[in-house]
C-alpha positions in Angstrom: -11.4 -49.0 268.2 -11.5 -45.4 269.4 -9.1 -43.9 271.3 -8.5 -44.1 275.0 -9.5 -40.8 276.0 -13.1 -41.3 274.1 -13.4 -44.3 275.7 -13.0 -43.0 278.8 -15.5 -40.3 278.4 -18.2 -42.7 277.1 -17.5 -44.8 280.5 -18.0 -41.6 282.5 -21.4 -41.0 280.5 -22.9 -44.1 281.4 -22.8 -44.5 284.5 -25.1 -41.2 285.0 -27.1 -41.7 282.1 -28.0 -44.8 284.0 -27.7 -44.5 287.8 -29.9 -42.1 290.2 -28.1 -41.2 293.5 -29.6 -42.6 296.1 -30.3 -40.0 298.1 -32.4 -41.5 301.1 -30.4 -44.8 302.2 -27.1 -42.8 302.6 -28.9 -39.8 305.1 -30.5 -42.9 307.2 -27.0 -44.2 307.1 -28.1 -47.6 305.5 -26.5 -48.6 302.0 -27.6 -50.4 298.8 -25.0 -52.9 297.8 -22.7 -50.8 295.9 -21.1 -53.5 293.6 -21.6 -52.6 290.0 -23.7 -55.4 288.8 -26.7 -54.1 291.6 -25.8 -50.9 290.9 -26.3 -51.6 287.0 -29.6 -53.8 288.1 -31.4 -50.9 290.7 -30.3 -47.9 288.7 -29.4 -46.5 292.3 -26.3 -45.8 294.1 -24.1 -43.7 296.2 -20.9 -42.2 295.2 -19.1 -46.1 295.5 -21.5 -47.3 293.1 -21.0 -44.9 290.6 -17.3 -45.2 290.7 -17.7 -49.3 290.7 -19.5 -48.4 287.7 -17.5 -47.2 286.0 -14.1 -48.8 286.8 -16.3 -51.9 285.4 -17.5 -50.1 282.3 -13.7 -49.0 281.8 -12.3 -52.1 282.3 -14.9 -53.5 279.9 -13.7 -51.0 277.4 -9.8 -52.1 277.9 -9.4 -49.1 280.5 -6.9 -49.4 283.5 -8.9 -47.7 286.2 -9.1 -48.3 289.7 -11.4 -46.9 292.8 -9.7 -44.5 295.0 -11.3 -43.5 298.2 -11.0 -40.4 300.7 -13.0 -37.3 301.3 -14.6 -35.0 299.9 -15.5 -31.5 301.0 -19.2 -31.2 298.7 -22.2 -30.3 300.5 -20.3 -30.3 303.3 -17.9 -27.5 302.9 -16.2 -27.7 306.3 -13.0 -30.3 307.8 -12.1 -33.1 305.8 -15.6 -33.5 304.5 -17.7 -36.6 303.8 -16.4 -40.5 303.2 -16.7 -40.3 299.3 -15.3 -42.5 296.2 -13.9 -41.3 293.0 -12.2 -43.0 290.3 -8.7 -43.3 288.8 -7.9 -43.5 284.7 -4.3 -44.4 283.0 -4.4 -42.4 280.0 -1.2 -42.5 277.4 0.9 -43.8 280.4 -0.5 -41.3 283.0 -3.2 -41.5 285.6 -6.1 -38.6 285.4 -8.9 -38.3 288.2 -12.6 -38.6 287.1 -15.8 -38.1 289.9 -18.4 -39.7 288.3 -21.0 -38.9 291.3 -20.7 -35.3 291.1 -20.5 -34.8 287.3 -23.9 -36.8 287.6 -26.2 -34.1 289.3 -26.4 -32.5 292.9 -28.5 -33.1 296.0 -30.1 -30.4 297.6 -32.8 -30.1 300.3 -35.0 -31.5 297.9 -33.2 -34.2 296.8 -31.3 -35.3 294.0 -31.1 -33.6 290.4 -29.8 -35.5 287.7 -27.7 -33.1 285.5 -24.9 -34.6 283.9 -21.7 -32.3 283.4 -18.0 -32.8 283.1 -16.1 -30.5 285.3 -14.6 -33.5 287.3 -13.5 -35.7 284.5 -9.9 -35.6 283.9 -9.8 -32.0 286.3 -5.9 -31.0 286.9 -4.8 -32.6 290.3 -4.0 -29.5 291.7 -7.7 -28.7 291.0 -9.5 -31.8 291.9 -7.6 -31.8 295.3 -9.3 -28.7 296.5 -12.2 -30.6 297.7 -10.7 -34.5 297.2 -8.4 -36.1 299.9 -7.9 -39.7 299.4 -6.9 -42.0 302.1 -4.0 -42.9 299.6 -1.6 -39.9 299.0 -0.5 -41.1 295.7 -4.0 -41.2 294.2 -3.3 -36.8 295.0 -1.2 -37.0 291.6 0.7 -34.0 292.9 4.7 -34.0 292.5 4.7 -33.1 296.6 1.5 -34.4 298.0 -0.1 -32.5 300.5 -0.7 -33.1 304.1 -4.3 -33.3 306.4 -3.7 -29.9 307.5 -2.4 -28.0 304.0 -5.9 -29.9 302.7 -8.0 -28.3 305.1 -6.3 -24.8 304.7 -6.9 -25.0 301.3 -10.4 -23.2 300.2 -12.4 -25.4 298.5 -13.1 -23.9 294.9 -14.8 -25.9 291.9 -13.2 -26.4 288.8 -15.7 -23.5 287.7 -13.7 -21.4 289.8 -10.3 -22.2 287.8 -11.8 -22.7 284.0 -11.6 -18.7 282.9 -8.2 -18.8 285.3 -9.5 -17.2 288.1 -6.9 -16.7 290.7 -7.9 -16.0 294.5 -5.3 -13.8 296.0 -7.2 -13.3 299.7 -8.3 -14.6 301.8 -6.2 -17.7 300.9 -7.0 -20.0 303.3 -10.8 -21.8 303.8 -11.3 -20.4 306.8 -10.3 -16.8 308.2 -10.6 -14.0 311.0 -12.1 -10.9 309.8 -13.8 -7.6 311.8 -16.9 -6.3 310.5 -16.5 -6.7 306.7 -14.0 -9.2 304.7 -12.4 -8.7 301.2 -12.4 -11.3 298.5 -9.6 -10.1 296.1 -9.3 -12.2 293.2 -7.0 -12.2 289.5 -9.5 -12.4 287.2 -7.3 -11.6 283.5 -9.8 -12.9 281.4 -12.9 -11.0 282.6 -15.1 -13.2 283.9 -17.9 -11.9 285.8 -17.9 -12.4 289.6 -20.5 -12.5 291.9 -20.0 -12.8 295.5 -22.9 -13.4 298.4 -22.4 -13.8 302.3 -24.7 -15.5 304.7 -24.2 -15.7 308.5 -24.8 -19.0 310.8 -28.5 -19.3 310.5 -29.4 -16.2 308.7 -29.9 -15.1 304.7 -27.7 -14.4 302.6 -26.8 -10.9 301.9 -25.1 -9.4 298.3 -21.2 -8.5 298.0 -20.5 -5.2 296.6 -17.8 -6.5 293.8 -15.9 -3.8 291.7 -12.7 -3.8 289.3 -12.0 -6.0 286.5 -8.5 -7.3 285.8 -8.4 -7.7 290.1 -12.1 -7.8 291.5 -12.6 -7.3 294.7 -16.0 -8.1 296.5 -16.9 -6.2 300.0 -18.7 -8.4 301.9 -20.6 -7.1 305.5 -20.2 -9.2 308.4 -23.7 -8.8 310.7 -23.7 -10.0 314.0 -20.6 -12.7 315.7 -19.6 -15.8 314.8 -19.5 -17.9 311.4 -20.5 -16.4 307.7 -20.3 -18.4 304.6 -19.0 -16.5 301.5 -20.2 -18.0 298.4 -18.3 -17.1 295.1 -20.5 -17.3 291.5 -18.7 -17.2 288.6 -19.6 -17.0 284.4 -18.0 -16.3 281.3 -20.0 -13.0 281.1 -22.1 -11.0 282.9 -26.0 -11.3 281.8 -25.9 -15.2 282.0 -26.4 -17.8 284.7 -23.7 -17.8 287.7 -22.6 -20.5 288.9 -21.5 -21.4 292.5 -17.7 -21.3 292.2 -16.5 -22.1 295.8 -17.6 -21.2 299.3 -15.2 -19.8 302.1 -15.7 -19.6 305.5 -15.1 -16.4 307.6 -15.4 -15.5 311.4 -16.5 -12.0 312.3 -14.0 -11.4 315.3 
């Protein structure tokens, strides 16, 4: 049969070619049955369907995978983040980290969009756990695992942040202090092209000024007291689509 690691990436295909996330029931608070037969049935889940989904289709396909649960800092960027489920896979004698629900689309204001990718199939530990806490340490994969409060220090970039190996050098926490402006200073060796916006509590969002190349640095203004989110858009190269890379949070002190 084909290897494990095709099989694995067929199991994490069909669960979103299948499913639509169920967008409604989980705002209300009030959950389909998330078992993978209904969730094969009603084509509708939330993020514990998908990964019952495919732990069954793995298993099917002579996987060892298993459910691992936590949270997960995705539309909501700030604390621990939301009650979410994610899946598990033991590839040649190792365990990898695979998130079928948000490699199957995103939710916005308007709802959900089906778009299948695969930045969180198989993404390094140390990358998935910048927006991933299980309840479970182990399921962290890291050699020291970290604690509540490393977790929430820790800004919470997308694996599109880390693919051209992107490096941020300040601020390095999630959340920071700044006075009037802050600077986003980030390695960036193999030129990607950067683009950096800031939006204060309740406002709109206002460019960065971003200069330099090797080390880009983006200037961002800070209007008015309190809270600004600084979102961080990243591509290969310049005149092409940016996409949102990781969002920090700063307060104008």
């Amino acid at each position: 049969g084909p290897p494990p690691l095709r099989r694995a990436g067929a199991s994490h295909a069909s669960a979103p070619a299948r499913v639509f996330y169920a967008v409604g029931p989980s705002r209300g608070g009030v959950y389909p049955p998330q078992d993978a037969l209904t969730t094969f049935r009603t084509r509708r889940s939330v993020c514990a369907g998908y990964a019952a989904l495919f732990e069954a289709i793995g298993r099917a396909a002579g996987l060892t995978v298993e459910t691992v649960t936590g949270r997960a800092r995705g539309l909501v960027h700030a604390g621990m983040g939301e009650a979410h489920a994610w899946s598990a896979v033991r590839l040649d004698g190792r365990w990898h980290l695979v998130d079928t629900t948000w490699d199957a689309g995103h939710v916005d204001a308007e709802g959900f969009h089906k778009q299948f990718g695969a930045r969180y199939f198989l993404a390094p530990p140390e990358v998935f756990g910048t927006k991933h806490f299980p309840d479970d340490a182990r399921w962290q994969l890291l050699p020291v695992a970290r604690t509540e409060g490393e977790y929430l220090r820790t800004p919470a970039l997308d694996p599109r942040f880390f693919a051209p190996g992107l490096r941020l050098v300040s601020p390095d926490r999630a959340e920071s202090d700044a006075r009037a402006a802050l600077a986003v200073v980030v390695d960036n060796p193999q030129g990607a092209s950067l683009m950096v916006s800031v939006r204060p509590d309740g406002g709109a969002s206002l460019a960065c000024d971003v200069e330099g190349v090797a080390r880009v640095t983006a200037r961002c203004p800070l209007a008015g007291d309190g809270l600004h989110e600084v979102t961080l858009f990243v591509a290969r190269e310049r005149y092409t689509t940016h996409w949102s890379a990781g969002v920090l949070r700063v307060h104008n002190r």
